[in-house]
PAMAR-784759 format. One line per field, with one value per residue (C-alpha): residue number from 1; residue in three letters; x, y, z. Coordinates in Angstrom, 2 decimals. Example, Ala and Ser with C-alpha at 12.3 -4.5 7.8 and 13.67 -1.06 7.14 Angstrom:
BEGIN
k	[1; 2]
r	[ALA; SER]
east	[12.30; 13.67]
north	[-4.50; -1.06]
up	[7.80; 7.14]
END
This chain:
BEGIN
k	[1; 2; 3; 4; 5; 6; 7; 8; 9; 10; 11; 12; 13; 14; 15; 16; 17; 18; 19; 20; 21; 22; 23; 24; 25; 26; 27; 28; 29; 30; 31; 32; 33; 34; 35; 36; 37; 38; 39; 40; 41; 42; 43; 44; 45; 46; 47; 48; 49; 50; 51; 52; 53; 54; 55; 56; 57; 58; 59; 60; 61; 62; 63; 64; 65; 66; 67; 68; 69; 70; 71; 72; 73; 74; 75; 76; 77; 78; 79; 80; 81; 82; 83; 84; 85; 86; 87; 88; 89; 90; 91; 92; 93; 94; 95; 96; 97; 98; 99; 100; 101; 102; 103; 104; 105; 106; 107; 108; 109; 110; 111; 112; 113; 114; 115; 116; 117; 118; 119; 120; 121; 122; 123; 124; 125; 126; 127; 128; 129; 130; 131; 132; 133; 134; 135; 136; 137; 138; 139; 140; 141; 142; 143; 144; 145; 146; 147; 148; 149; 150; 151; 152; 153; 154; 155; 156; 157; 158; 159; 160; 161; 162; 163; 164; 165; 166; 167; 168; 169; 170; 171; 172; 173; 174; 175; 176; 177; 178; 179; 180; 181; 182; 183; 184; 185; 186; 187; 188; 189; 190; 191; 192; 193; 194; 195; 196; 197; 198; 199; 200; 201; 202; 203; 204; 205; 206; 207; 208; 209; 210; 211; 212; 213; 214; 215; 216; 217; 218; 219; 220; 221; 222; 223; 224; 225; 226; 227; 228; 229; 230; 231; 232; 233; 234; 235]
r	[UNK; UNK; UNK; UNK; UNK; UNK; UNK; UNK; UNK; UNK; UNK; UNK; UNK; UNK; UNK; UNK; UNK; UNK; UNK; UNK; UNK; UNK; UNK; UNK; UNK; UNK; UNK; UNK; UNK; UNK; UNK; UNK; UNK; UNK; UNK; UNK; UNK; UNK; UNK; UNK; UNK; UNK; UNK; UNK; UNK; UNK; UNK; UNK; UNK; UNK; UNK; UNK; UNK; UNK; UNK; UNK; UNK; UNK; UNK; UNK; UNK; UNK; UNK; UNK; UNK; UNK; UNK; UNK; UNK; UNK; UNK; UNK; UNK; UNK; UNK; UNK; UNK; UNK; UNK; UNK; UNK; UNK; UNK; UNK; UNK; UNK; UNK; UNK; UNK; UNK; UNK; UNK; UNK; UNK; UNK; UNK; UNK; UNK; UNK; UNK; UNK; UNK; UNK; UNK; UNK; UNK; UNK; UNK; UNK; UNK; UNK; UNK; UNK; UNK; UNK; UNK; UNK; UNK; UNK; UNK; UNK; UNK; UNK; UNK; UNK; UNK; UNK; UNK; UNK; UNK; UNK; UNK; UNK; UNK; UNK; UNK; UNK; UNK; UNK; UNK; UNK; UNK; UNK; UNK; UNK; UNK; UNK; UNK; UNK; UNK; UNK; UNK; UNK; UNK; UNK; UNK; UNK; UNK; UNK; UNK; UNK; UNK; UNK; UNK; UNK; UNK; UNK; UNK; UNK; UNK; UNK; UNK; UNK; UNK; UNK; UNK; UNK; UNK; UNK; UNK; UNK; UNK; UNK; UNK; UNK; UNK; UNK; UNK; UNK; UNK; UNK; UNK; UNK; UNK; UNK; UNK; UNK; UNK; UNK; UNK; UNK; UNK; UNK; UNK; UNK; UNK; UNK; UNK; UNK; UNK; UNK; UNK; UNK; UNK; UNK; UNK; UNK; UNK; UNK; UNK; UNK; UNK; UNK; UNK; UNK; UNK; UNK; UNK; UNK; UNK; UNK; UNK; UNK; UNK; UNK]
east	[115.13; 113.98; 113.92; 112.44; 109.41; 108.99; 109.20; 106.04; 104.26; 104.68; 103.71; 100.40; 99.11; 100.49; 98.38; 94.78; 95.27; 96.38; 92.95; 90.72; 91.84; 91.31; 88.27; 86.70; 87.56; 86.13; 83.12; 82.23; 83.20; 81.01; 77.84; 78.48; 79.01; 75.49; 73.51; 74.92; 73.66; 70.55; 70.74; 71.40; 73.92; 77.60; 78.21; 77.94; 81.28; 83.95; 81.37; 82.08; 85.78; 85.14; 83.06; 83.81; 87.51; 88.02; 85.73; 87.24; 90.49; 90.09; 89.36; 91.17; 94.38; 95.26; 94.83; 97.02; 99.96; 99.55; 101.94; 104.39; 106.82; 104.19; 104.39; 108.27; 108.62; 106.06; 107.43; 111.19; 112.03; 113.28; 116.46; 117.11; 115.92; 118.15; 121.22; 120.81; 123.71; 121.06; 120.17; 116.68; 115.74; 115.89; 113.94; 111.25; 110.85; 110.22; 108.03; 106.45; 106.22; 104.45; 102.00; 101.47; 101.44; 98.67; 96.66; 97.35; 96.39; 93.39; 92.13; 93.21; 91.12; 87.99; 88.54; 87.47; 83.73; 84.21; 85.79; 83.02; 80.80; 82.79; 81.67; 78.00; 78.36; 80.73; 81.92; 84.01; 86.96; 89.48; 87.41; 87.76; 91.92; 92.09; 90.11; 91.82; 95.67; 94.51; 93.76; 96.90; 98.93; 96.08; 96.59; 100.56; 100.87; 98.39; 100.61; 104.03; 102.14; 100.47; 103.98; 104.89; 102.88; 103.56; 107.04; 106.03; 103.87; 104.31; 101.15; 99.13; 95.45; 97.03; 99.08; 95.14; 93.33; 95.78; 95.92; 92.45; 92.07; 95.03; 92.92; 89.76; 91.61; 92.87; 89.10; 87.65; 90.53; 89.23; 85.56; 87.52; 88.69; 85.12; 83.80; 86.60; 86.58; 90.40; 91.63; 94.94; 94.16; 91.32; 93.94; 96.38; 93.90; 92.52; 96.27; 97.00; 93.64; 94.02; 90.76; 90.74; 93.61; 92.15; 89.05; 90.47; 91.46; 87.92; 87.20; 89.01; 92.27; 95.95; 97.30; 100.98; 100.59; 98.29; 100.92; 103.90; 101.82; 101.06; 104.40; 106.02; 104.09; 105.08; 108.51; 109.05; 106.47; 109.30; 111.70; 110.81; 110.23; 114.19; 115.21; 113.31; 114.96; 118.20; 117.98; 116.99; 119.61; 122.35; 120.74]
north	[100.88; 96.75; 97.13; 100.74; 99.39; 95.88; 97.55; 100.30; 97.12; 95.39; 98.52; 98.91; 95.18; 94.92; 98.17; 98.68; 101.14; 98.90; 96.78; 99.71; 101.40; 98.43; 97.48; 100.72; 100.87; 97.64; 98.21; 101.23; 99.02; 96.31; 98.81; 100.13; 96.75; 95.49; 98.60; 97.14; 93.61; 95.25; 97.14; 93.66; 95.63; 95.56; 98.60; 100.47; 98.84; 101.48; 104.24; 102.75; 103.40; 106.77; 108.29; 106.62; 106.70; 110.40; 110.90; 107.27; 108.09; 112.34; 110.67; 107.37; 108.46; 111.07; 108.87; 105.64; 108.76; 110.87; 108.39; 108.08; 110.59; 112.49; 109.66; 109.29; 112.57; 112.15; 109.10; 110.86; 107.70; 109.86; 110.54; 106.74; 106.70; 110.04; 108.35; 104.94; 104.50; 104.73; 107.83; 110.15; 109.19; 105.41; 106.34; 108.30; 106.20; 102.86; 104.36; 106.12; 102.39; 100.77; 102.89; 102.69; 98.64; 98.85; 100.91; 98.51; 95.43; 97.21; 98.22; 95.05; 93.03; 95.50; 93.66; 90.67; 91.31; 92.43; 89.40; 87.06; 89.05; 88.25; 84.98; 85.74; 88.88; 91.20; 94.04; 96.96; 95.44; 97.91; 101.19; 99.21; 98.35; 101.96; 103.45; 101.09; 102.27; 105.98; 105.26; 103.79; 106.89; 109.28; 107.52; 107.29; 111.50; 111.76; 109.14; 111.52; 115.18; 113.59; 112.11; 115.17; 116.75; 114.23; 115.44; 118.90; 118.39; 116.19; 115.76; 113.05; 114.80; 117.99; 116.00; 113.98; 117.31; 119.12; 116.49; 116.18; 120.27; 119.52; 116.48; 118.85; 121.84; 119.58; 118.10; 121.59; 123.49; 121.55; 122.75; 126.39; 125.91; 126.09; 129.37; 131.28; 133.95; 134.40; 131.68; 131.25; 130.79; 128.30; 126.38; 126.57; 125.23; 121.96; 121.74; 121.13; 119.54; 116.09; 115.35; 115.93; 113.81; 110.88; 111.14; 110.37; 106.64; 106.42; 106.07; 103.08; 105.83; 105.49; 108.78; 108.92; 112.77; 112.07; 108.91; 111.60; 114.16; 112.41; 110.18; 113.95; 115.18; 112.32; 112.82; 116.29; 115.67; 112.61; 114.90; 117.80; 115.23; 113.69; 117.85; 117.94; 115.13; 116.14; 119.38; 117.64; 115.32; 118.07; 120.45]
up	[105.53; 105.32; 109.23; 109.49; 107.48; 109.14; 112.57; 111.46; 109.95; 113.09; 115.49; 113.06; 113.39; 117.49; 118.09; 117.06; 114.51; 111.27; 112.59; 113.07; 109.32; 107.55; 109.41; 108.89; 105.07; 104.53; 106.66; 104.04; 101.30; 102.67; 102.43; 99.35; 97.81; 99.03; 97.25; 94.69; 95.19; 95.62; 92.47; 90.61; 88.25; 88.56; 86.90; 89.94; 91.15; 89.75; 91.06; 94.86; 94.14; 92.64; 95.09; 98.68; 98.39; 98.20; 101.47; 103.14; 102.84; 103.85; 106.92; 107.26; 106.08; 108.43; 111.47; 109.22; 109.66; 112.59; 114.56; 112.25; 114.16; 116.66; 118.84; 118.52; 119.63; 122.43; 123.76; 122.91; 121.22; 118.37; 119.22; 119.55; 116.09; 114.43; 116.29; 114.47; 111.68; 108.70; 107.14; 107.60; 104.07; 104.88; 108.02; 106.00; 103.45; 105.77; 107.55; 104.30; 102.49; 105.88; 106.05; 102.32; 102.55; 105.55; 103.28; 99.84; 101.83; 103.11; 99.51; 97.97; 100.56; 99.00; 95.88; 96.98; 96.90; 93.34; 92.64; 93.74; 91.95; 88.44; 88.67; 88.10; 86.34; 83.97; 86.29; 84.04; 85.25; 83.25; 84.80; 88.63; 88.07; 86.87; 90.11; 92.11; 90.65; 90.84; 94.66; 95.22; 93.45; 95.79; 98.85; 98.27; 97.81; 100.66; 103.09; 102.36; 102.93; 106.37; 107.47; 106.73; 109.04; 111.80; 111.40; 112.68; 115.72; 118.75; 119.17; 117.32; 117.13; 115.73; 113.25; 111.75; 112.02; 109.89; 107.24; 107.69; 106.62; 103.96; 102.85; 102.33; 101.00; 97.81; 97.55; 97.19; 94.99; 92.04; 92.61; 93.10; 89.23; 88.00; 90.04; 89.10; 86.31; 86.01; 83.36; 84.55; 88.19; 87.02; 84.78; 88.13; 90.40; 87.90; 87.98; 91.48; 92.43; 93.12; 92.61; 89.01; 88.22; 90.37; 88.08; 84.81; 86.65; 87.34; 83.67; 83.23; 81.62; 82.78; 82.85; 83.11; 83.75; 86.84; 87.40; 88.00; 89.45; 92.60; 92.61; 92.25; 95.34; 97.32; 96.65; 97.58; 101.14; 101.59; 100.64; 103.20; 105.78; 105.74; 105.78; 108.76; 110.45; 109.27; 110.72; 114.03; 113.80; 113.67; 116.22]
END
């Protein structure tokens, strides 16, 4: 697994993806972080979190995964890969956790700003932590479901537009919750909307039930993944 994950790491920083993602994220970041320079009021820094990471990484995320296996089984380097003496859930998970590290050194490197600002002002430090862990548990259950995906198509563009519509679907069920007039389908919906758990992180809250909701979901996208391979692997 150790050598699964340094080997993605490596293939993110020697190509220009790990360099655009984090770019791109910080480039946001940067803009958002100067309205609130020009607002003269820290408060505004867990809002940044709240509000440009569910829209950043809808869009980011999908193209930090869609290589993860569409491009093995493009360049038919998988088969090199099912034949290695490690098992598929070694395999997914490296390539789960670098993907996951390009993404935590990207949003760590967003603190930074934040930081500098602490030494001038008092930013809400407990609500920004709390965004920031709630964006790490998003971002991991969003890495497994678009691996997931990459596991299923060949081809990289199909594997970022589908999470992409995945990404969206989960942004709008929890807006879903509020139109509808059947309680039980509204409770359902709050229920599987990520949105709504990532929220209560935004106020500065750990929630252990939001904690094992999306460390749940990544484990069963991981999960569904390594039966994939495995089924490859035999046939």
């Amino acid at each position: 697994m150790k050598a699964i994950c340094v080997k993605e790491l490596k293939s993110y920083y020697l190509s220009p993806i790990g360099y655009v993602f984090t770019g791109v994220l910080l480039f946001f970041f940067g803009i958002s972080y100067m309205q609130v320079l020009m607002t003269l009021s820290s408060s505004f820094i867990p809002t940044i979190y709240s509000s440009l990471f569910t829209w950043c990484m809808m869009i980011l995320l999908p193209i930090l995964t869609m290589r993860s296996f569409s491009e093995e089984m493009r360049n038919k380097t998988d088969q090199g890969l099912l034949t290695a003496p490690v098992g598929v859930g070694a395999i997914v998970f490296g390539k789960f956790l670098a993907a996951f590290l390009v993404f935590a050194i990207a949003l760590g490197a967003s603190l930074i700003p934040a930081v500098v600002i602490s030494f001038f002002s008092s930013p809400d430090w407990p609500r920004i932590f709390g965004t920031v862990v709630g964006s790490l548990l998003y971002g991991a259950a969003m890495i497994a479901v678009g691996i997931f995906i990459s596991s299923l198509t060949q081809s990289q563009m199909v594997a970022a537009i589908s999470t992409f519509g995945v990404s969206l679907l989960l942004l709008l069920v929890g807006n879903l919750a509020g139109s509808v007039n059947n309680d039980f389908l509204s409770k359902l919906l709050t229920w599987i909307s990520f949105d709504s758990r990532y929220q209560t992180f935004t106020k500065g809250v750990f929630s252990v039930s939001g904690t094992v909701f999306f460390l749940s979901v990544a484990a069963v996208f991981l999960f569904l993944t390594a039966r994939k391979l495995e089924s490859k692997r035999w046939s």
